[in-house]
Backbone as JSON, one array per atom type, in Angstrom:
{
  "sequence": "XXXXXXXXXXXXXXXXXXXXXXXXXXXXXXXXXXXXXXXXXXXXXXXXXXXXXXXXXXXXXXXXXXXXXXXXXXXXXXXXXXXXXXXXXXXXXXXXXXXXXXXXXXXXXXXXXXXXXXXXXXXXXXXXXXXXXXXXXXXXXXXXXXXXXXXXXXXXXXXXXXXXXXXXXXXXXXXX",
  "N": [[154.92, 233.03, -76.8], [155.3, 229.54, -76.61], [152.42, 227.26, -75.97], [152.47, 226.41, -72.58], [151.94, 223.91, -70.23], [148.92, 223.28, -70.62], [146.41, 223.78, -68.83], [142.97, 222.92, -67.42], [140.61, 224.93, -66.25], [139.41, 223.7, -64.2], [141.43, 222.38, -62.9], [143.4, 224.36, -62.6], [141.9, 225.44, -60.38], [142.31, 223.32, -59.06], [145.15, 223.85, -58.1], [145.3, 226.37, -57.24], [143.8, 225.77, -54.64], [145.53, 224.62, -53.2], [147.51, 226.01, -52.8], [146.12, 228.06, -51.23], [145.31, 226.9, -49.18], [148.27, 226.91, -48.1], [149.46, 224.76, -48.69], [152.42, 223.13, -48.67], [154.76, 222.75, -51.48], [156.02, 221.37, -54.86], [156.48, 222.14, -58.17], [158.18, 219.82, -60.38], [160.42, 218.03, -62.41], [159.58, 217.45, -66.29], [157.88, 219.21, -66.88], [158.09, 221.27, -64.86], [160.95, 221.62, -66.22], [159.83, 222.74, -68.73], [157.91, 225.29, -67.81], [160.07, 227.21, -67.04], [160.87, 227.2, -70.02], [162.83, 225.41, -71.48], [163.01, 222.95, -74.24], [160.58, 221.09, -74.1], [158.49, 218.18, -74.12], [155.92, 216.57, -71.84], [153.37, 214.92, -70.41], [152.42, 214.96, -68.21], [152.05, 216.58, -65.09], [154.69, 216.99, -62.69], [154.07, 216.8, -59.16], [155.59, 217.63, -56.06], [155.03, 217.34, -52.78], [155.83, 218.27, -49.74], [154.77, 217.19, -47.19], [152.39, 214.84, -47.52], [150.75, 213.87, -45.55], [149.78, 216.08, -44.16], [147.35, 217.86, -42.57], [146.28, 220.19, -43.63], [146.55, 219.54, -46.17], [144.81, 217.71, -47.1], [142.85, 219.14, -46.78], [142.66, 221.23, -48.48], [142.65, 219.47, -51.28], [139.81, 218.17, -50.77], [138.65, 220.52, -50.99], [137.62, 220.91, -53.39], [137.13, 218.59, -54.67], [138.94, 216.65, -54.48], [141.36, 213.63, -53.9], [144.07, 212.43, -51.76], [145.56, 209.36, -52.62], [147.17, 207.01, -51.17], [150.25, 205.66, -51.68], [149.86, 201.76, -53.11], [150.75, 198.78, -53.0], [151.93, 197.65, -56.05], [150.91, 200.04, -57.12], [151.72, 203.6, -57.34], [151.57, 206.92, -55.41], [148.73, 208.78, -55.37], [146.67, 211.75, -56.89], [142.93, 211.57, -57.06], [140.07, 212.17, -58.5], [138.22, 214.64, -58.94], [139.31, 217.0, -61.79], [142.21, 216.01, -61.73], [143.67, 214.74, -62.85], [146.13, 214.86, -64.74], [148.17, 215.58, -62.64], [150.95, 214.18, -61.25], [151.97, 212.46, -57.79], [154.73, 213.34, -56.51], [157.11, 211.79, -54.48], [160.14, 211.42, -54.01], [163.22, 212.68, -55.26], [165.52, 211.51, -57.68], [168.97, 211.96, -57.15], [168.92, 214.18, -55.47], [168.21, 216.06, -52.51], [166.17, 216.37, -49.47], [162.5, 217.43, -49.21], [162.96, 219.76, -47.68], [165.34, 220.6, -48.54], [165.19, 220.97, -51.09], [163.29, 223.22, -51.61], [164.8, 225.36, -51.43], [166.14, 225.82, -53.64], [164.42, 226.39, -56.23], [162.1, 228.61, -58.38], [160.23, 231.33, -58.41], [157.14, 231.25, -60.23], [154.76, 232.57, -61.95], [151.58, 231.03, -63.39], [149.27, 232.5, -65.27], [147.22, 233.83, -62.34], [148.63, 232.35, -60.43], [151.07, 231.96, -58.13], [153.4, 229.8, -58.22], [155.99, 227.19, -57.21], [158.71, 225.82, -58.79], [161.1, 223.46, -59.32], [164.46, 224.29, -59.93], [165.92, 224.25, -63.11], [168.76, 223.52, -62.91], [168.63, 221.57, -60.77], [166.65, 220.1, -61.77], [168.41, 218.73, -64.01], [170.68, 218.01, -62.5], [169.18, 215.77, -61.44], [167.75, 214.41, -63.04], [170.15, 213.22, -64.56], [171.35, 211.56, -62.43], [169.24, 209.98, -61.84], [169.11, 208.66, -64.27], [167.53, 207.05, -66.59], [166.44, 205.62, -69.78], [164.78, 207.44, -70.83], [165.6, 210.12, -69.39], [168.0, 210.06, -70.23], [167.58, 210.96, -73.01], [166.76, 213.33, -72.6], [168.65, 214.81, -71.28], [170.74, 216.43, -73.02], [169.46, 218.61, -73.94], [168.37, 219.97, -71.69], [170.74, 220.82, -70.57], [171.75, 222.4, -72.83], [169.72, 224.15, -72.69], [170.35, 225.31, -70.3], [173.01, 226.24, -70.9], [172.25, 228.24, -72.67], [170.83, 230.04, -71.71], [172.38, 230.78, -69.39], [174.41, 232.12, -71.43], [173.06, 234.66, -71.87], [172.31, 235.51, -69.91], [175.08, 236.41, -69.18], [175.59, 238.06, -71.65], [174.0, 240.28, -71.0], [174.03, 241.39, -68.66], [174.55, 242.29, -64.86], [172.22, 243.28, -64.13], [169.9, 241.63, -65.38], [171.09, 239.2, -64.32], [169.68, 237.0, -62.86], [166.85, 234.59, -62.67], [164.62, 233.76, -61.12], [162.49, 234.85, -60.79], [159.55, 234.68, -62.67], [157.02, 234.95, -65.46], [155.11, 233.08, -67.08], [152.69, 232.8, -69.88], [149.72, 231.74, -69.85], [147.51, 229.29, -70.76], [144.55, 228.76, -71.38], [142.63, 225.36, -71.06], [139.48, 223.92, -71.88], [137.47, 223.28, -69.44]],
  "CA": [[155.5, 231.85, -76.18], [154.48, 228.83, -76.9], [151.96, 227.04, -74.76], [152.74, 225.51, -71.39], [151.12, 223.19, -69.29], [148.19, 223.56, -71.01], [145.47, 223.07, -67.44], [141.66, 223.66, -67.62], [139.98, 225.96, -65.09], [139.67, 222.58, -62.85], [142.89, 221.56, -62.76], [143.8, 225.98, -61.69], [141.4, 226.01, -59.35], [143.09, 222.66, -57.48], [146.46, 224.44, -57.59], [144.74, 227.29, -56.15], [143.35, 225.43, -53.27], [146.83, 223.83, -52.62], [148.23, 227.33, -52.23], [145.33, 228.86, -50.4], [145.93, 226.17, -47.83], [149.23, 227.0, -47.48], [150.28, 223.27, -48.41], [154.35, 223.11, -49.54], [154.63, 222.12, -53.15], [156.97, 222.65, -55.81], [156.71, 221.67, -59.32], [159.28, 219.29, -60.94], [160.7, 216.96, -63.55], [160.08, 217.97, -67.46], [156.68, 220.51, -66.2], [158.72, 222.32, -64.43], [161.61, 222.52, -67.1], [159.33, 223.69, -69.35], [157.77, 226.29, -67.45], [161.42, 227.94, -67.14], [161.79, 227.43, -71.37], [163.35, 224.03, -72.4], [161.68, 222.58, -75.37], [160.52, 219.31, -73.73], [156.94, 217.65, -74.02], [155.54, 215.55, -70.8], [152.04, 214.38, -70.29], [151.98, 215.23, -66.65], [152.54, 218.0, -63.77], [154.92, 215.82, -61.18], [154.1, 217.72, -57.79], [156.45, 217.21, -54.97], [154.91, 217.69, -51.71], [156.61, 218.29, -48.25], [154.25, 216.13, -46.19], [151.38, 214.21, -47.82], [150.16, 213.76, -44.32], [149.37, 217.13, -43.62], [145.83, 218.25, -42.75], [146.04, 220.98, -44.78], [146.87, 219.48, -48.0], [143.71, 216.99, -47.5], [141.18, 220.15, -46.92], [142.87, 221.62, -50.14], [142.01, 218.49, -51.82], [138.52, 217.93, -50.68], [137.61, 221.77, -51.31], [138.08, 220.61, -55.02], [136.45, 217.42, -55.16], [140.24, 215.35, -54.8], [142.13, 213.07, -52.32], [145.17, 211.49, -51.6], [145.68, 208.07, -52.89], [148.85, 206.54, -50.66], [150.95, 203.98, -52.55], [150.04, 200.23, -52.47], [151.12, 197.22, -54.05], [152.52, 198.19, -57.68], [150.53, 201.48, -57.71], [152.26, 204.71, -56.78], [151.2, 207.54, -55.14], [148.59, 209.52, -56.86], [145.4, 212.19, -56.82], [142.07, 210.94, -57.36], [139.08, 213.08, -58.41], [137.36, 215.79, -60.08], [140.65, 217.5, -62.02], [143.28, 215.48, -60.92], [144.36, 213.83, -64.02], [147.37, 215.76, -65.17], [149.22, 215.48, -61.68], [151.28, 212.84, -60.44], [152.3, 212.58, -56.87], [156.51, 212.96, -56.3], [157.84, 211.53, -53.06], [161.47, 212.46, -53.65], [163.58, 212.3, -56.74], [166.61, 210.92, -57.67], [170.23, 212.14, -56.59], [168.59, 215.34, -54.71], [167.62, 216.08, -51.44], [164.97, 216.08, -49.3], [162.52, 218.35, -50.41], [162.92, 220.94, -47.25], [166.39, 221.36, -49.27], [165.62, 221.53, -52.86], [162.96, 223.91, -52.43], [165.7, 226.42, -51.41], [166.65, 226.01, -55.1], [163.18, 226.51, -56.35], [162.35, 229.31, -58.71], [159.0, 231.59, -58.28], [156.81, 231.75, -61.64], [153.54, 232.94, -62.56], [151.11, 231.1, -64.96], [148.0, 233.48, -64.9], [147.43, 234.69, -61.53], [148.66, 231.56, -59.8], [151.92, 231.54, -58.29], [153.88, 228.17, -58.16], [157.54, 226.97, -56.66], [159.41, 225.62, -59.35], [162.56, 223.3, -59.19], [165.19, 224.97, -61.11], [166.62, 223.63, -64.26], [169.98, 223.02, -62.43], [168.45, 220.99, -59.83], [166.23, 218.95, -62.77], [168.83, 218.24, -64.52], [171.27, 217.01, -61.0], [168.22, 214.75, -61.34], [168.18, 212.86, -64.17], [171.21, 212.33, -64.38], [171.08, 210.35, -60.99], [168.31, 208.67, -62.26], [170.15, 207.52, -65.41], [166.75, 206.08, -67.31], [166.67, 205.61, -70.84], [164.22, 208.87, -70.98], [166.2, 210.77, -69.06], [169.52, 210.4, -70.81], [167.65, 211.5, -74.14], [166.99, 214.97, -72.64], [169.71, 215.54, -70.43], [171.21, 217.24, -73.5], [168.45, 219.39, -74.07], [168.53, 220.62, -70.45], [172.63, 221.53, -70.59], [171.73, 223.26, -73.91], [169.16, 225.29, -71.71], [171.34, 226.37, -68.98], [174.26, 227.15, -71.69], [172.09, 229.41, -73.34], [170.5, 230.97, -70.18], [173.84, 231.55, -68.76], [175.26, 233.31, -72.55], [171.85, 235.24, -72.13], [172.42, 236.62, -68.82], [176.55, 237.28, -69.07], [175.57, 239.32, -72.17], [173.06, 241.1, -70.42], [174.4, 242.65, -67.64], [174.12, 242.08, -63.77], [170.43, 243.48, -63.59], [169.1, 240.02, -65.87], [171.19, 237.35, -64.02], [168.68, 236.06, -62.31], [165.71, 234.49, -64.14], [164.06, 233.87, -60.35], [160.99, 235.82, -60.72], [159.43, 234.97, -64.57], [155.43, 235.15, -66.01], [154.91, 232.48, -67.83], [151.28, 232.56, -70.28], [148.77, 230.3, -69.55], [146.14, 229.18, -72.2], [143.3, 226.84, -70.29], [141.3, 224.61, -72.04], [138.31, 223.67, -71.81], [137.38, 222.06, -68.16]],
  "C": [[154.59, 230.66, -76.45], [153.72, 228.04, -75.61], [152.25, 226.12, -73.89], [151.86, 225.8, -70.63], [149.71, 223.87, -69.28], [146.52, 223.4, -69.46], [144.03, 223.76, -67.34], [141.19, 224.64, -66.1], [139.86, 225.07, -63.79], [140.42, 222.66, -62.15], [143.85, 222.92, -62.18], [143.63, 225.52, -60.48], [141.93, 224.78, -57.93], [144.47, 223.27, -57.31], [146.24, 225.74, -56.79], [144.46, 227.08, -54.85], [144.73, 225.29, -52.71], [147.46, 225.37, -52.23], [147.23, 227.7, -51.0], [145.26, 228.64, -48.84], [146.72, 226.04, -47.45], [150.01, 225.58, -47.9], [151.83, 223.74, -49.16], [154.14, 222.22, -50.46], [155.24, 222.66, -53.73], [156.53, 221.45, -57.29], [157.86, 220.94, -60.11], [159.31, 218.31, -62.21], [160.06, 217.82, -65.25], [158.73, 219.57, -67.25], [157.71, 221.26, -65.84], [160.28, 223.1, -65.14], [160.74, 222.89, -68.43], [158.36, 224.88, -69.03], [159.31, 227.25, -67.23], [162.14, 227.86, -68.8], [162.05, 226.43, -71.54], [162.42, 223.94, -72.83], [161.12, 221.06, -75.03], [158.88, 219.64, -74.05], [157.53, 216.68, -72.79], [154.18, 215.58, -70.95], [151.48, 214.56, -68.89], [152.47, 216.08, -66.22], [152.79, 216.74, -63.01], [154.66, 216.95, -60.32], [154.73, 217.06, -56.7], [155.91, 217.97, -53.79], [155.69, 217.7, -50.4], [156.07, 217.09, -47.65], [152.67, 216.42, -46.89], [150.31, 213.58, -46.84], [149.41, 214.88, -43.31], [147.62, 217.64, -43.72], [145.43, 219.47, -43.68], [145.9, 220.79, -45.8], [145.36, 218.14, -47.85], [142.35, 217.76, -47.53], [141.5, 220.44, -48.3], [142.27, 220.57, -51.65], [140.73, 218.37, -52.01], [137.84, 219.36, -51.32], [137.17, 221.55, -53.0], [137.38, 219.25, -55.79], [137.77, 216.21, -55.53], [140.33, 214.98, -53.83], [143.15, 212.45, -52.71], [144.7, 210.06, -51.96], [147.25, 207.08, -52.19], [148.99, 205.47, -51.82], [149.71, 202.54, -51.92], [149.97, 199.39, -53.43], [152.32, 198.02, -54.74], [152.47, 199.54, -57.61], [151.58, 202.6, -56.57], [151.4, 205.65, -55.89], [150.55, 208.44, -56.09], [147.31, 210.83, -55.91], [144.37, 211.52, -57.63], [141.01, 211.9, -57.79], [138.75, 213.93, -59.21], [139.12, 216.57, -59.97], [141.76, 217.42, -61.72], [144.53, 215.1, -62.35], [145.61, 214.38, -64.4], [148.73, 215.74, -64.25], [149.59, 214.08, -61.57], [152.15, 213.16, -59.19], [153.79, 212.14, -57.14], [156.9, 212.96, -55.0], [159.34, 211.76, -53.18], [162.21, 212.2, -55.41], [165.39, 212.16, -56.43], [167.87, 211.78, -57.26], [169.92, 213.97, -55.8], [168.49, 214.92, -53.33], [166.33, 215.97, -50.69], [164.15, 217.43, -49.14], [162.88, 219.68, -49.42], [164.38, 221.86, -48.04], [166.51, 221.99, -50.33], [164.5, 222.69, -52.67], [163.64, 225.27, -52.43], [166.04, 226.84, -52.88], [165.65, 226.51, -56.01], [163.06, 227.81, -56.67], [160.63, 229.81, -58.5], [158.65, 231.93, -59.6], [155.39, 231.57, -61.79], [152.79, 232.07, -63.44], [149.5, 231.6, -64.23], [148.26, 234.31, -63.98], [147.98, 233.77, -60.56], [150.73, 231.67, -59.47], [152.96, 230.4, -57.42], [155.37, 228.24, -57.53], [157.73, 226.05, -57.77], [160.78, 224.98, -59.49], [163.64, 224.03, -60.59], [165.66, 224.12, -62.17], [167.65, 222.58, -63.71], [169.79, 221.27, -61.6], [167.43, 219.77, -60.85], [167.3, 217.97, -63.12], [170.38, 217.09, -63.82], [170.06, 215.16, -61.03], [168.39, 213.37, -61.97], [168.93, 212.53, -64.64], [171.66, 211.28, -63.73], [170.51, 209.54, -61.67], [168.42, 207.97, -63.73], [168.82, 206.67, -66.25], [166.87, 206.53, -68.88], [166.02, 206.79, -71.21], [164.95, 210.03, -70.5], [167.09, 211.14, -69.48], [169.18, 211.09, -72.32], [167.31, 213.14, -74.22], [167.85, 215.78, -71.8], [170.42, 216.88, -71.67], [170.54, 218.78, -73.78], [168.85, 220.59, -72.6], [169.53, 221.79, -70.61], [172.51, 222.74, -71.73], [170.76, 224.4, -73.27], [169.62, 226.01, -71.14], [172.15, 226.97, -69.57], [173.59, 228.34, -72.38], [171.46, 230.59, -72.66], [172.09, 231.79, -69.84], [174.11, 232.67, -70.01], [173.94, 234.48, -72.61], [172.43, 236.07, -70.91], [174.2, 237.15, -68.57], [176.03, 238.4, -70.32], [174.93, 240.53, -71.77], [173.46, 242.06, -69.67], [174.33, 242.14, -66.7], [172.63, 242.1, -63.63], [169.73, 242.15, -64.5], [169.59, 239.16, -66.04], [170.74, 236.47, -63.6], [166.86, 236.36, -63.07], [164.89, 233.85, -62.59], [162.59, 233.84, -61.0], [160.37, 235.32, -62.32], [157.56, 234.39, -64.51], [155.51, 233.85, -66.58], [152.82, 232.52, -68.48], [150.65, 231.58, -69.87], [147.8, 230.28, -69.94], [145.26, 228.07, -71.2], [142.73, 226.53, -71.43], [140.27, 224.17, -71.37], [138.1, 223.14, -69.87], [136.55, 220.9, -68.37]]
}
């Protein structure tokens, strides 16, 4: 397989904390359809947190050498810190819900020993459609071509591999 979300031993060990502390997080936007397979490139992990206010998710942070950055002005919401770079903070996304809903949709997947929440394809691609930007509309097709070939994958299959739930994905680190 080829490699996804290439993340050094840093950049693990803060998704590690974020679990360890229990914080709610799911992975979304083109990260998260290419951990489930589409052929996309992105430049970032968006992370969608529940509540960015939670004391948990600022120990998880600190154990790591990060912190919250709230919005202000222009700038968005972001992480700051030793192995941050790669994430960008997601406060909600376009024509979805809020996130206690989508992460119902939310697929569980492995990279290494780490495991992540995942918005599904379906629920990506509900997305950017909503959000209608000139990037968005050039991989919506991509997406649809995903799910069509998922779906002809699992009707030929059988019942026992209709659900693609549960899936490994490799994970190559680089360097920290």
């Amino acid at each position: 397989m080829a490699e996804v979300l290439p993340l050094s031993e840093g950049e693990l060990r803060l998704l590690e904390s974020l679990i360890r502390h229990r914080v709610r997080f799911m992975v979304v936007g083109l990260s998260a359809a290419a951990l489930q397979g589409a052929p996309v490139v992105t430049e970032d992990v968006d992370l969608w947190f529940e509540n960015l206010n939670d004391p948990k998710f600022s120990r998880a942070l600190k154990e790591v050498g990060a912190a919250y950055v709230p919005p202000f002005g222009y700038n968005p919401p972001m992480l700051a810190g030793t192995h941050t770079d790669p994430f960008d903070v997601v406060i909600s996304m376009s024509g979805l819900g809020r996130f206690a809903e989508e992460i119902t949709h939310a697929r569980d997947i492995r990279i290494g020993k780490i495991g992540l929440k995942v918005l599904s394809l379906e629920r990506i691609l509900v997305s950017k459609t909503a959000a209608n930007r000139p990037k968005d509309r050039l991989v919506i097709p991509v997406l649809q071509n995903v799910l069509r070939t998922l779906a002809t994958k699992r009707s030929r299959s059988g019942p026992a591999s209709r659900s693609y739930r549960k899936t490994k994905v490799s994970q190559k680190k680089k360097p920290s």
